[in-house]
C-alpha positions as CSV (number, residue, x, y, z in Angstrom):
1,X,66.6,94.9,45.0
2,X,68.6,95.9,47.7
3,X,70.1,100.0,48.5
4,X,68.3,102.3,50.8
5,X,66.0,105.0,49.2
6,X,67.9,107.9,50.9
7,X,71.0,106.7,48.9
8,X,69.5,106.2,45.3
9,X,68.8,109.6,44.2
10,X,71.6,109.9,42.1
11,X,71.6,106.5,40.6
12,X,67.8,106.8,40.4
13,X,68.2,109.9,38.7
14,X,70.7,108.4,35.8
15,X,68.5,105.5,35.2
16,X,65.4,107.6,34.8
17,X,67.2,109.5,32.4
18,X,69.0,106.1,30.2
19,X,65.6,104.7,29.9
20,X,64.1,108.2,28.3
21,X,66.3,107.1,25.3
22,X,66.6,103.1,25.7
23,X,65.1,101.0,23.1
24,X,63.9,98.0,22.9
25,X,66.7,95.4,21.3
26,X,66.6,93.6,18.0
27,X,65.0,90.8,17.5
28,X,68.5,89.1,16.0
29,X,68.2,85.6,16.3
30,X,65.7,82.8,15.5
31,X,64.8,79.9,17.6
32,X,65.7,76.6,14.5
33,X,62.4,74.9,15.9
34,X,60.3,76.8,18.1
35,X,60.6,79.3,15.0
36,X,60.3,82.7,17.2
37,X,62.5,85.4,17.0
38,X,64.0,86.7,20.1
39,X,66.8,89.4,21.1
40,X,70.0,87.4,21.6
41,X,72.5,89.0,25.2
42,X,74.6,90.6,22.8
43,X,71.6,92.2,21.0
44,X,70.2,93.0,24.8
45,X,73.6,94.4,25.9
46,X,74.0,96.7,23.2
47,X,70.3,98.1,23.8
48,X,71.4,98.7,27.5
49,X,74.9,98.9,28.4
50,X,76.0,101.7,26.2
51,X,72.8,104.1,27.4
52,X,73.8,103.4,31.1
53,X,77.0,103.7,31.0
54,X,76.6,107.1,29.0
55,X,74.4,108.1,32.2
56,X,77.1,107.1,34.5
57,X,75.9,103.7,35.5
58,X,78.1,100.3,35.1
59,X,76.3,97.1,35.0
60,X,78.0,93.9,36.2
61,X,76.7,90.4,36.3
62,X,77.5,87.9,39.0
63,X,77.2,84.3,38.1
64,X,77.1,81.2,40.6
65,X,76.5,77.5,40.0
66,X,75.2,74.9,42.6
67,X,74.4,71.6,41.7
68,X,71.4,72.0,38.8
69,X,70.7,75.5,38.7
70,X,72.6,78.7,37.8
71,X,71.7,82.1,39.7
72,X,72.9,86.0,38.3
73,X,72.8,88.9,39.9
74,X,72.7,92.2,38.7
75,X,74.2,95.2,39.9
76,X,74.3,98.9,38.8
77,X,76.9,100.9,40.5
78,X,76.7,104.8,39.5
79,X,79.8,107.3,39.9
80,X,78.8,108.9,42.5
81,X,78.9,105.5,44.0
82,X,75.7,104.6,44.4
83,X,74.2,100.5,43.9
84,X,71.7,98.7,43.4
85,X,71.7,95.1,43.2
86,X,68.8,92.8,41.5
87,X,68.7,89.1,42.0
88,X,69.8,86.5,42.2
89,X,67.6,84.8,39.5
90,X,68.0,81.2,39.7
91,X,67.4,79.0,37.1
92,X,67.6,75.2,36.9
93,X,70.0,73.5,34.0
94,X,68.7,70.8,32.2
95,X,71.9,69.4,31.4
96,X,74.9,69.0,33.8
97,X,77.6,69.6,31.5
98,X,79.4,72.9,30.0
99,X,77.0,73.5,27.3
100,X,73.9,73.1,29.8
101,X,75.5,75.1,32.1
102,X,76.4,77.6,29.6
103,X,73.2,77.9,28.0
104,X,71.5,78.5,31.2
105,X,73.9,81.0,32.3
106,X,73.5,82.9,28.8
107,X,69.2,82.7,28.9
108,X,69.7,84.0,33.4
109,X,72.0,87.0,31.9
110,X,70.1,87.4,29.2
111,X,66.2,87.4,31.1
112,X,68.0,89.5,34.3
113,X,69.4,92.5,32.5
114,X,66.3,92.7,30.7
115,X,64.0,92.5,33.5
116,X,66.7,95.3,35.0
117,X,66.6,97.5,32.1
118,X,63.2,97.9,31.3
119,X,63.5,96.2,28.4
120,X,61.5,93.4,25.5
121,X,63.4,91.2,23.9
122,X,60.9,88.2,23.5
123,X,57.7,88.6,21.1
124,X,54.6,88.1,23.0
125,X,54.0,84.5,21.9
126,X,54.8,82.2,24.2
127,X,52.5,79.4,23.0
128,X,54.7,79.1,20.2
129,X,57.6,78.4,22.6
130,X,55.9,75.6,24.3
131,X,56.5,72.3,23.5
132,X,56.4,71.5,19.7
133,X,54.7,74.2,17.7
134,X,51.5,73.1,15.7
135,X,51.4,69.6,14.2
136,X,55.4,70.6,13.1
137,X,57.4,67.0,13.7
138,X,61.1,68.0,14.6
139,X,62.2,64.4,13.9
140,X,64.2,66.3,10.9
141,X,66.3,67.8,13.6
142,X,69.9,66.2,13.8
143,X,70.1,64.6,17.5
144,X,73.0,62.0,16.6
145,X,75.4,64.3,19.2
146,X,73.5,63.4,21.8
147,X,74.9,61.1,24.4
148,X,72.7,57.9,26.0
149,X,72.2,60.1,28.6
150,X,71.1,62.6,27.0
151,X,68.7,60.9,25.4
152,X,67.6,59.2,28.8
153,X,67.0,62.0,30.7
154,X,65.1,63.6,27.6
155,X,62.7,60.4,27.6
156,X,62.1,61.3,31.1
157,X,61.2,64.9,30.7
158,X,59.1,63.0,27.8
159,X,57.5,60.7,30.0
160,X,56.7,63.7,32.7
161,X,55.1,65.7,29.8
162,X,53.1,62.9,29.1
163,X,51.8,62.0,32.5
164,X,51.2,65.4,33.2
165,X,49.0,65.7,30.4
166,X,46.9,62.7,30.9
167,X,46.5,63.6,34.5
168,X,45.4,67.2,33.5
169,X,47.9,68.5,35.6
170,X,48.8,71.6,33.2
171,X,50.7,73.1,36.3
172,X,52.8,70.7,36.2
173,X,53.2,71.4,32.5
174,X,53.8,74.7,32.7
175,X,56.9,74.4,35.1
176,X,58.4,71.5,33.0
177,X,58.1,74.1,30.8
178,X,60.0,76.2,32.5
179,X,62.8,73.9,33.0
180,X,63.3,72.9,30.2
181,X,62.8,76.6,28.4
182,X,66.3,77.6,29.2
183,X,68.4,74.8,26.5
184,X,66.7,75.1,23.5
185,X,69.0,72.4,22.1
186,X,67.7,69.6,24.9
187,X,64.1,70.9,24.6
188,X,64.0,69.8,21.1
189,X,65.6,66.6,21.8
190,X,62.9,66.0,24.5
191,X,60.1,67.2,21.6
192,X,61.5,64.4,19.6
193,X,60.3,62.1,22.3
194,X,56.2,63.3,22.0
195,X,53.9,63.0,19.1
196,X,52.9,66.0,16.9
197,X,49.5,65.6,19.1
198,X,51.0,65.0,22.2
199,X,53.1,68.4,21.7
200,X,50.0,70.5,20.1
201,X,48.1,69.7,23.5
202,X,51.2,70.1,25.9
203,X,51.6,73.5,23.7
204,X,48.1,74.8,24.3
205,X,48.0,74.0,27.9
206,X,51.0,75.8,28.2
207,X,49.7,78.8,26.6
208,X,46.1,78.9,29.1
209,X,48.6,78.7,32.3
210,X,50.5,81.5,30.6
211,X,47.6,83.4,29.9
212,X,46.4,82.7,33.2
213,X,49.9,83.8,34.9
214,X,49.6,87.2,33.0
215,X,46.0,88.3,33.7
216,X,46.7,87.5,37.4
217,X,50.1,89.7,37.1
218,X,51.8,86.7,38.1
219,X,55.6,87.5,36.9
220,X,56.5,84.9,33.6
């Protein structure tokens, strides 16, 4: 965060006062296969922006693209003219097209006004948001508008998952994870790639680095 303390008092001030009466958003929308319910951007945004702005404080969002990763920044400007800017939060796209592109800039929009705000809009269950959920097989799930590609790069997350695994590397799990987190859509198609087991033990290491990560205050 950037903005020097002498100049925040009024900003600070406004923000202090929009969080008294924020809210957490609704939990609006429903992951097809991971199952969990989460607050969509439109659901955060209309927990945040209204509140701020009623305080004074305009929220803008700048996004930039490099080659495989997106990165927002956040800023609040106040009337008075006070900033402060957040960011950037970069995040890596697991598919280099639009909707890859788009789905990471919606999940780094999404995860950066939260963290900005204050605010929850994921239920605290991140196991279930791992790889697979359970011994549930999403082989139902319709993959036919995938492209070759798609499904060769998913066989090579796949493959990575896998390796990881065997080698006990749950590390390395974790921050496949992470990459992959961002576009649902291709994380399933890469789930179709692993065995019910394969996914139940990916998932539970998943959850133990997770765990780990937030008794050590390590930021998710």
């Amino acid at each position: 965060m950037s903005g020097h303390m002498s100049e925040l008092n009024e900003i600070a001030k406004a923000l202090a006062e929009a969080q008294v009466e924020m809210s957490n958003p609704k939990f609006d929308t429903q992951n097809p296969f991971f199952k969990n319910k989460y607050a969509s951007l439109a659901a955060v945004r209309d927990a945040v922006v209204p509140l701020l702005a009623k305080h004074g404080v305009f929220v803008a969002q700048d996004l930039r693209t490099a080659e495989g990763s997106v990165s927002c920044t956040t800023v609040l400007t106040h009337s008075s003219g006070q900033q402060m800017t957040f960011g950037p939060y970069t995040l890596p796209v697991s598919k280099a097209d639009a909707q890859g592109y788009g789905s990471a800039s919606t999940y780094c929009r999404r995860y950066h006004l939260m963290a900005v705000a204050g605010v929850v809009g994921d239920a605290d269950d991140d196991a279930e948001t791992a790889v697979g959920r359970g011994t549930n097989d999403p082989r139902g799930e319709d993959v036919k508008n995938y492209s070759k590609a798609d499904h060769k790069k998913a066989q090579e997350y796949a493959d990575r998952f896998r390796k990881a695994m065997v080698e006990g590397k749950e590390d390395q799990l974790y921050e496949l994870h992470q990459e992959c987190n961002p576009d649902a859509s291709f994380y399933i198609l890469v789930s179709t790639k692993l065995s019910a087991p394969e996914r139940t033990s990916i998932k539970e290491s998943i959850h133990r680095v997770h765990e780990t990560h937030k008794a050590n205050g390590v930021r998710q």
